[in-house]
C-alpha positions as CSV (number, residue, x, y, z in Angstrom):
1,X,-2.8,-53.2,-19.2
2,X,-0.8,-54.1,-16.5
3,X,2.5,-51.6,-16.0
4,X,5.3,-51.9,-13.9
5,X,7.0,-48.9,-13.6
6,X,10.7,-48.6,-11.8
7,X,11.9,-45.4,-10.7
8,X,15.7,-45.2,-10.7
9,X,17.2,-43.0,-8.2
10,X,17.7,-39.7,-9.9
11,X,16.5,-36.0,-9.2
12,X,14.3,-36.5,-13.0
13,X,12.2,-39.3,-10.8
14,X,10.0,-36.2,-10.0
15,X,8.8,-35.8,-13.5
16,X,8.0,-39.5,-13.4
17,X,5.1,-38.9,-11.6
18,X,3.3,-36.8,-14.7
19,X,4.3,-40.4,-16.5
20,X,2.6,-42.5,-14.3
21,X,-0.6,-40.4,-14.4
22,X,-0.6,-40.5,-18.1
23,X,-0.8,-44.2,-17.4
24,X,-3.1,-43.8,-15.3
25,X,-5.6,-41.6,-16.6
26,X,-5.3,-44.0,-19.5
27,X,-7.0,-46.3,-16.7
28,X,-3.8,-48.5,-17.2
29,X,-2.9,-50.5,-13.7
30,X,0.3,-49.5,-12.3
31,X,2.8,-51.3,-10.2
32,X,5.7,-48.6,-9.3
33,X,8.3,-49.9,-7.9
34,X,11.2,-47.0,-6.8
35,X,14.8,-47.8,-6.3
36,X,16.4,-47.1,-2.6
37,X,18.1,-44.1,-4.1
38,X,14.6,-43.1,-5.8
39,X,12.8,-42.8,-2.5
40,X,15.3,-40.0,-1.6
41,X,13.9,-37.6,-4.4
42,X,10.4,-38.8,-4.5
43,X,8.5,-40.3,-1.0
44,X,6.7,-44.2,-1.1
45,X,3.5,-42.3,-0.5
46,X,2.9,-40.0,-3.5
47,X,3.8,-42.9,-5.8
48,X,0.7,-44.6,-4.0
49,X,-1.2,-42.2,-3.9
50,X,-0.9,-41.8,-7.5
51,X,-1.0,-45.3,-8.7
52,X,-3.8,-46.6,-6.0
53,X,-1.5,-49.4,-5.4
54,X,1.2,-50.7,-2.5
55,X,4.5,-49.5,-3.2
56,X,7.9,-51.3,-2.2
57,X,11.0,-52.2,-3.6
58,X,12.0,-54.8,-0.7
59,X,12.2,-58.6,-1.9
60,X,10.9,-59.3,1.8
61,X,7.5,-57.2,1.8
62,X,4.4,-59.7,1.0
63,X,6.7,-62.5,0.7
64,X,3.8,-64.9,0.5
65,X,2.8,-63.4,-2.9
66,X,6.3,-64.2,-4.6
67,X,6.3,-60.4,-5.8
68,X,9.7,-60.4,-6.9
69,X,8.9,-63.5,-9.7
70,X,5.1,-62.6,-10.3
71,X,5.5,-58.6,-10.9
72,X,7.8,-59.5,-13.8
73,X,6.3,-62.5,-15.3
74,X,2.7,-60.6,-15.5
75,X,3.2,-57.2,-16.7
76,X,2.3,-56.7,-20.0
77,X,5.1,-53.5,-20.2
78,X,8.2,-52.7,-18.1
79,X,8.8,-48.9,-17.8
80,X,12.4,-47.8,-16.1
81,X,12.1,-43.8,-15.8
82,X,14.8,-42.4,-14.7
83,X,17.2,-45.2,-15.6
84,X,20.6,-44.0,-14.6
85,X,23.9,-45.1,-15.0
86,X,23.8,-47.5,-11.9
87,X,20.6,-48.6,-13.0
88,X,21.8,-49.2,-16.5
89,X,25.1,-51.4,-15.2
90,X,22.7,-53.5,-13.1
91,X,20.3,-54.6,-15.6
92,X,22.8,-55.5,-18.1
93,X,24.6,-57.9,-16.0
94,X,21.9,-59.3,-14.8
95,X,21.9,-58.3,-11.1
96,X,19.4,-59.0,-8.9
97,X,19.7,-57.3,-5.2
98,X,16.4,-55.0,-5.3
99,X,12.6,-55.8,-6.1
100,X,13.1,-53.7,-9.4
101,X,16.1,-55.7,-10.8
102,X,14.7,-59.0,-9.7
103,X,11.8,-58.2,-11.9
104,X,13.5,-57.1,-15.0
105,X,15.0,-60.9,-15.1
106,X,11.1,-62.1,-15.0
107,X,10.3,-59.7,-17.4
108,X,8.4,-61.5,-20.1
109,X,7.3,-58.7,-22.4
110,X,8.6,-55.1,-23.7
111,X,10.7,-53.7,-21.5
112,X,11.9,-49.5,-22.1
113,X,14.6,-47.8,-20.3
114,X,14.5,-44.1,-20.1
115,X,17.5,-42.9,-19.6
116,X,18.5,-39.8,-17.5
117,X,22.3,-38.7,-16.0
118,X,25.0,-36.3,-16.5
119,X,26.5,-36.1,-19.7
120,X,29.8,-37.6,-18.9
121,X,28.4,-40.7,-17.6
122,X,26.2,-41.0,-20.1
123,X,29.1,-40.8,-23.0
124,X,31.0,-43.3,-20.9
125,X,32.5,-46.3,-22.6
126,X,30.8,-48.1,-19.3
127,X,27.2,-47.1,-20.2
128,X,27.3,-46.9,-23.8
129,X,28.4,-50.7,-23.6
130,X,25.7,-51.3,-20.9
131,X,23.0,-49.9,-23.5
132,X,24.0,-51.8,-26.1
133,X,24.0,-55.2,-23.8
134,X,20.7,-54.2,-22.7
135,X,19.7,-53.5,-26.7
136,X,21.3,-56.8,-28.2
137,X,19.0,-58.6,-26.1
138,X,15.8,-56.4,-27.3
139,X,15.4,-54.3,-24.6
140,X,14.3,-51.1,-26.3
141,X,16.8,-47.8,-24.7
142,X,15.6,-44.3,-25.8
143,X,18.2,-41.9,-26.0
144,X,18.1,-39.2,-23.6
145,X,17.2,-35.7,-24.5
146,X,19.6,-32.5,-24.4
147,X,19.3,-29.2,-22.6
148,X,19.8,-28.0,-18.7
149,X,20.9,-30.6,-16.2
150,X,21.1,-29.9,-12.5
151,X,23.5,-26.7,-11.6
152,X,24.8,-25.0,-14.8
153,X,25.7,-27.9,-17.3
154,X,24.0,-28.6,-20.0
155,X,24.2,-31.5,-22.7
156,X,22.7,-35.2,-23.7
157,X,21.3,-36.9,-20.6
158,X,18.2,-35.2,-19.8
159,X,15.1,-37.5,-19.4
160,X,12.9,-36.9,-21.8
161,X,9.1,-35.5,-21.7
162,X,6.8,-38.0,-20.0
163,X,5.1,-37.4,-23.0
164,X,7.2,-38.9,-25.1
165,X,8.3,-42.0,-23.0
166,X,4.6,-42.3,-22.7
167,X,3.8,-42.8,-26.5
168,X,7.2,-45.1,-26.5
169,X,6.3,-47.3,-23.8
170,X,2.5,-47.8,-25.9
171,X,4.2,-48.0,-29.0
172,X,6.2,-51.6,-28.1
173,X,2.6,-53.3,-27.2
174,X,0.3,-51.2,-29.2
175,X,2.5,-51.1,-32.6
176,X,2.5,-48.2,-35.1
177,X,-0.9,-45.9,-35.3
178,X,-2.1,-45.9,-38.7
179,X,-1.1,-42.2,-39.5
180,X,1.0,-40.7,-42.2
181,X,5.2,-40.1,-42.0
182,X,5.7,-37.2,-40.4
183,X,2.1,-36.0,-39.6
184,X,1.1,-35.0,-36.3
185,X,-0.6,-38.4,-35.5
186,X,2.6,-40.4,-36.1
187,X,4.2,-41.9,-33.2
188,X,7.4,-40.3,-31.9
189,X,9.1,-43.8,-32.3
190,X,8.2,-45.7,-34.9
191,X,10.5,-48.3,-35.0
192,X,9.9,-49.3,-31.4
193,X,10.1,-52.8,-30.7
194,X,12.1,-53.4,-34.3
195,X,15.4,-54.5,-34.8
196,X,16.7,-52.7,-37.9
197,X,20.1,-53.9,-39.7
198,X,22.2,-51.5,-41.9
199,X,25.5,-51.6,-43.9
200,X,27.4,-48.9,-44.5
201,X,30.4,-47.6,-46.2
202,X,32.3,-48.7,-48.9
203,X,34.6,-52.2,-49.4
204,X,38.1,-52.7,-50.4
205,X,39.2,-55.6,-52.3
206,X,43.0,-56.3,-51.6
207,X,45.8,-56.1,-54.3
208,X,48.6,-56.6,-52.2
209,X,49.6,-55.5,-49.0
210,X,49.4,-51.8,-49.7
211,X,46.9,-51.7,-52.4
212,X,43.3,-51.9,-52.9
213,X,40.7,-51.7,-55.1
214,X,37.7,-49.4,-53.5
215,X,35.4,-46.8,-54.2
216,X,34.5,-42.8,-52.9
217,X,31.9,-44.1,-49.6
218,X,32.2,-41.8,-46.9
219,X,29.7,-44.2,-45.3
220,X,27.8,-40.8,-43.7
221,X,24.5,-41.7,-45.4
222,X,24.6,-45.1,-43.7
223,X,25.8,-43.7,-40.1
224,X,22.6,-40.9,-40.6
225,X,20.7,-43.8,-41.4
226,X,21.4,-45.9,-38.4
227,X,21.4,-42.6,-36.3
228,X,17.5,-41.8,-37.6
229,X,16.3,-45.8,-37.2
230,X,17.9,-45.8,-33.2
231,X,15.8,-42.6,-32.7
232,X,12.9,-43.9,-34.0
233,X,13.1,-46.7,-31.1
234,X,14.7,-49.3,-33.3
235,X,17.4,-51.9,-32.2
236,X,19.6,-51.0,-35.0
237,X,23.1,-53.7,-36.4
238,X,25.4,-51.6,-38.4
239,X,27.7,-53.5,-40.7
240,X,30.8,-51.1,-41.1
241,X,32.7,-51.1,-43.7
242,X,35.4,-48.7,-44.9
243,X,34.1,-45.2,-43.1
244,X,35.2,-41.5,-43.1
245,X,32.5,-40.8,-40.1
246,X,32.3,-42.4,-36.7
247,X,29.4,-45.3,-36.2
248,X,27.4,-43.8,-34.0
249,X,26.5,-44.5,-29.9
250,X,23.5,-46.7,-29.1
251,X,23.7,-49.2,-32.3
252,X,25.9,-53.1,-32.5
253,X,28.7,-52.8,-34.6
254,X,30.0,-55.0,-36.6
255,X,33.4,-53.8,-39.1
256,X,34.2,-55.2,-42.2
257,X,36.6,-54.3,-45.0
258,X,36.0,-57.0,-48.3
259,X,32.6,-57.8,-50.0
260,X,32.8,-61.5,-48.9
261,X,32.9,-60.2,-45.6
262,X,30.4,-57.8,-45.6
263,X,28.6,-60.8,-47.2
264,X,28.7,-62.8,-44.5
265,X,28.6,-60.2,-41.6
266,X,24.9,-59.1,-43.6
267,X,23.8,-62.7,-44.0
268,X,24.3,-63.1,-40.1
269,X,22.9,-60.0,-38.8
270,X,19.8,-59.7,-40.9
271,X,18.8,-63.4,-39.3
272,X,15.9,-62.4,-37.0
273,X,15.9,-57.8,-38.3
274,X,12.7,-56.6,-39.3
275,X,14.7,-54.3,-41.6
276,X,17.4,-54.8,-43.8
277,X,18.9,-51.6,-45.3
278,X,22.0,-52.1,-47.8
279,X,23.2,-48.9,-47.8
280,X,26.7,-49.8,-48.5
281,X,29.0,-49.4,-51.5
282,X,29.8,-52.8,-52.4
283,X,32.6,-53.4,-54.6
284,X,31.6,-55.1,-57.9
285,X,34.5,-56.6,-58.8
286,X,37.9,-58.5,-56.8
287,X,41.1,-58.9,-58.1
288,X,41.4,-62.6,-58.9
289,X,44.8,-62.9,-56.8
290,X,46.1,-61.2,-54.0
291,X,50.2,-60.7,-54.1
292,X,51.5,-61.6,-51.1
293,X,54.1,-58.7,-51.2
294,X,53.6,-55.5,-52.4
295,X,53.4,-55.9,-56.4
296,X,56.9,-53.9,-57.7
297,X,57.0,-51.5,-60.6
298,X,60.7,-52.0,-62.3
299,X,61.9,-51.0,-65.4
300,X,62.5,-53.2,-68.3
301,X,59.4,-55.7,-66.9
302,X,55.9,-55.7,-68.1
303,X,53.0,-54.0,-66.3
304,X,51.0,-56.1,-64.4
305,X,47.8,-57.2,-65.7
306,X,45.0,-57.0,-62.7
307,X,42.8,-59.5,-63.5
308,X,38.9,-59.4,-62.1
309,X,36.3,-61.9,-60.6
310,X,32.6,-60.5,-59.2
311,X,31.9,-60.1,-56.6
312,X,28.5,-61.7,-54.7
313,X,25.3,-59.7,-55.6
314,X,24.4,-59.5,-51.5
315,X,21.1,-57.6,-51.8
316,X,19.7,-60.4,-54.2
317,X,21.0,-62.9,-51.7
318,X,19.6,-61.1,-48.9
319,X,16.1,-61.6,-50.8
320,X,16.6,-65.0,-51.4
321,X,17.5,-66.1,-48.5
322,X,14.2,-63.4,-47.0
323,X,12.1,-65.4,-50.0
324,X,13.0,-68.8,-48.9
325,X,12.8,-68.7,-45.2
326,X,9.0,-66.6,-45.8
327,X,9.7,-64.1,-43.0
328,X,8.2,-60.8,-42.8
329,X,10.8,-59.1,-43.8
330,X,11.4,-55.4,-45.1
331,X,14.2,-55.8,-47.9
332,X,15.9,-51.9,-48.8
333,X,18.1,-51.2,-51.4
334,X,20.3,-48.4,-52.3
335,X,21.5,-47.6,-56.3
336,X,23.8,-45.5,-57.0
337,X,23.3,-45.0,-60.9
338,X,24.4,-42.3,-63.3
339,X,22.6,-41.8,-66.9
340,X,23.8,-42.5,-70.4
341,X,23.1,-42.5,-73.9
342,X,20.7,-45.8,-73.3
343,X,18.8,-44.6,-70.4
344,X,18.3,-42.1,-67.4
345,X,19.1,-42.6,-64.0
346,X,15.2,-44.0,-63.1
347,X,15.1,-46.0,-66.4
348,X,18.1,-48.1,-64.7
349,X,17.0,-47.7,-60.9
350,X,14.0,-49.1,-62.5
351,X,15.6,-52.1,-64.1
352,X,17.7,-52.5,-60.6
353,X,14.4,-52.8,-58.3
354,X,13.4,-55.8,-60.6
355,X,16.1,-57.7,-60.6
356,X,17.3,-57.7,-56.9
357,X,13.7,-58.1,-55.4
358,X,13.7,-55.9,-52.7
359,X,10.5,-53.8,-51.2
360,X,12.2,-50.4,-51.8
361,X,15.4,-49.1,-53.7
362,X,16.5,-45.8,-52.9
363,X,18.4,-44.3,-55.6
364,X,21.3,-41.7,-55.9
365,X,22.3,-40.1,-59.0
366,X,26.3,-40.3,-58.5
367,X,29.4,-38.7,-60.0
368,X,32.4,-36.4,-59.1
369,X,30.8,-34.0,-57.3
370,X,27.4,-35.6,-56.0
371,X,26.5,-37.6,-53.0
372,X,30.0,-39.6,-52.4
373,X,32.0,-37.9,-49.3
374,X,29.1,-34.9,-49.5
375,X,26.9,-33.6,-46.4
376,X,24.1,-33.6,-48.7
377,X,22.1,-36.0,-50.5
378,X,19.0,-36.2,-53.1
379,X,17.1,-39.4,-54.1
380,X,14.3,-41.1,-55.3
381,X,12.3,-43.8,-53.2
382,X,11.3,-46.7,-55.7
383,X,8.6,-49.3,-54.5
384,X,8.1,-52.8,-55.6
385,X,4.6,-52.5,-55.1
386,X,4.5,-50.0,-57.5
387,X,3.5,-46.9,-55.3
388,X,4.2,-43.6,-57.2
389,X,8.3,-42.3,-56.6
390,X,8.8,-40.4,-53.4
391,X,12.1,-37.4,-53.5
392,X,13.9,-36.7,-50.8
393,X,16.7,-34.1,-50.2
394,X,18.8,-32.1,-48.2
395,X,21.0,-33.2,-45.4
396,X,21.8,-36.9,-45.1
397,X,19.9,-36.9,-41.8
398,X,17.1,-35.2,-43.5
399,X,16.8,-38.2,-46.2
400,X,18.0,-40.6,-43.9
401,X,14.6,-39.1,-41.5
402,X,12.4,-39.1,-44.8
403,X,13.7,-43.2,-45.8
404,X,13.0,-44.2,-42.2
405,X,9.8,-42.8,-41.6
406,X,8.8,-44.8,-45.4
407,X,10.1,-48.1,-43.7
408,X,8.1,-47.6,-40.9
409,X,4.9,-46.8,-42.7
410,X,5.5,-49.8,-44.8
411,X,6.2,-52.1,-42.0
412,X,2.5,-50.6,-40.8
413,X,0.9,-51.7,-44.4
414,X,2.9,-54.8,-44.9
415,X,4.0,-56.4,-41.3
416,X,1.9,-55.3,-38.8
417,X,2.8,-56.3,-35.4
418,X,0.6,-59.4,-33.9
């Protein structure tokens, strides 16, 4: 496979060179091409000497070989290790003053960005929009890792193990190994190279200008959802609506309030997602009118009388319109049932997965004290295929880790990458 390997101009380019002999050794062919700034921490010769190939990262060397259009346009993977926050800015607005940013405009396959910097920078409203630029247009970012930085500081922005950029980078040509969630085999990202959408939170359905009709949705099973698939290497769309939690960095965000809107805010973002996850709580029901002014309680007049319409059954839709386009799309529900005299939680979860159509249905078992506005969470995993029920419980992130690990070994099984 042919690699082309940019080294940004940090003091982490030095562990770039254990990455590039993982390639390497892998008897991958390896084009490195080091920032200005890079060349500083690590010299031209020990990235040929390592590679076996000419390094530069002038436009002007070999000119007769078009290098800064041919490196792109036939490497089969783009690796950016250490990509700072320079590197980052560049990239996403398309700049093209070196040999290495010239070449991430030919790039016509995966491209991964490894990030490494100082906290600060990285938690900059500057670079967290840069990465999600560079994201929205499927460039796949890994977050960085935490521990000691250079002096005393410690925090987010440490590159992480060449190791694991290593099984990244393979992961958006090679695609998922065939290995079991959570097994030692599995890859370390296995979304990589997906684009994953996700609604969260709960709606509110106006009354008046004051009022609304809504429900308990904290919307941190949703956030912890979106948080485990951007981990996993995926390009993730959150649809936001009414949240107690903050979304998190690294994922498009898109904020809603009403069903109809998270409707059409779903409908929109799931065109061209591997994954759709519904992991909102949609409101059933609407008020049938909306009072312009806030609706007045006075003595000696009748109570109001709130009348109700439904509400669009989005997750149905959402399989419809999957169905009728015949895409190879993962469809993911979430039920949040309680039991009664005529059935169980399952029974109706059950009932549910057949009648919306989707490939899983995760199911809570709800009421005062469960799951809503909680830091914990237990469900149940349905599948359509009929595979036997798979629990989960704990923290949300630990369900939210167990639910995305399932997608991605179903997206193995079902729609393997071509």
């Amino acid at each position: 496979m042919r690699i082309v390997l940019g080294v940004g101009g940090g003091i982490a380019a030095y562990k770039v060179a254990s990455l590039l002999r993982l390639f390497t050794e892998a008897g991958h062919n390896v084009t490195v091409i080091p920032t200005e700034a890079a060349t500083r921490f690590v010299g031209v010769a020990t990235w040929e000497a390592l590679s076996g190939n000419t390094v530069s990262n002038s436009v002007f060397d070999d000119v007769h070989l078009v290098n800064h259009v041919r490196l792109g346009h036939e490497a089969d993977l783009i690796v950016v290790a250490p990509a700072t926050a320079d590197l980052l800015a560049r990239a996403a607005t398309g700049q093209a003053d070196d040999l290495l940013t010239n070449t991430l405009l030919m790039a016509g396959g995966p491209v991964l960005f490894a990030p490494a910097m100082h906290t600060e920078m990285w938690q900059h409203a500057a670079t967290q929009a840069n990465v999600e630029t560079l994201r929205s247009r499927g460039v796949t970012v890994l977050e960085p890792a935490s521990g000691r930085l250079t002096g005393s500081d410690s925090g987010p922005g440490r590159l992480p193990e060449p190791e694991a950029i290593y099984e990244a980078a393979l992961a958006l040509v090679h695609g998922l190994r065939d290995a079991a969630p959570g097994s030692p085999e599995a890859p370390l990202f296995p979304l990589a190279g997906r684009t994953v959408t996700i609604s969260a939170g709960g709606t509110r359905e106006p009354l008046d200008p004051v009022r609304f009709l809504g429900n308990r949705s904290s919307g941190k099973q949703g956030v912890a959802l979106a948080e485990a698939a951007r981990d996993a290497g995926a390009t993730v769309r959150l649809v936001a609506a009414h949240m107690e939690v903050p979304a998190p960095a690294g994922v498009d965000v898109v904020s809603v309030e009403t069903a109809l809107q998270l409707r059409d805010a779903m409908l929109s973002a799931a065109a061209g997602s591997d994954v759709v996850i519904m992991a909102a709580a949609v409101a059933d029901f609407r008020p049938a009118d909306v009072s312009g002014t806030k609706i007045k309680k006075r003595d000696g007049h009748a109570d109001p009388v709130v009348s109700l319409v439904r509400n669009p059954d989005i997750l149905h839709e959402l399989v419809t319109v999957r169905d009728a386009g015949g895409t190879s799309q993962l469809v993911v529900g979430f039920a949040a049932e309680t039991g009664d005299a005529h059935g169980d939680v399952l029974e109706y979860a059950a009932e549910k997965l057949k009648r919306k159509g989707c490939d899983l249905l995760v199911v809570n078992h709800v009421g005062s004290d469960k799951v809503f506005g909680q830091d914990h969470n237990s469900v149940v995993i349905l599948s359509r295929a009929g595979s036997e029920p798979q629990s989960a419980s704990g923290t949300k992130h630990d369900v939210a880790a167990v639910v995305i690990d399932r997608i991605g070994a179903e997206l193995s099984r079902v729609f393997p990458r071509t």
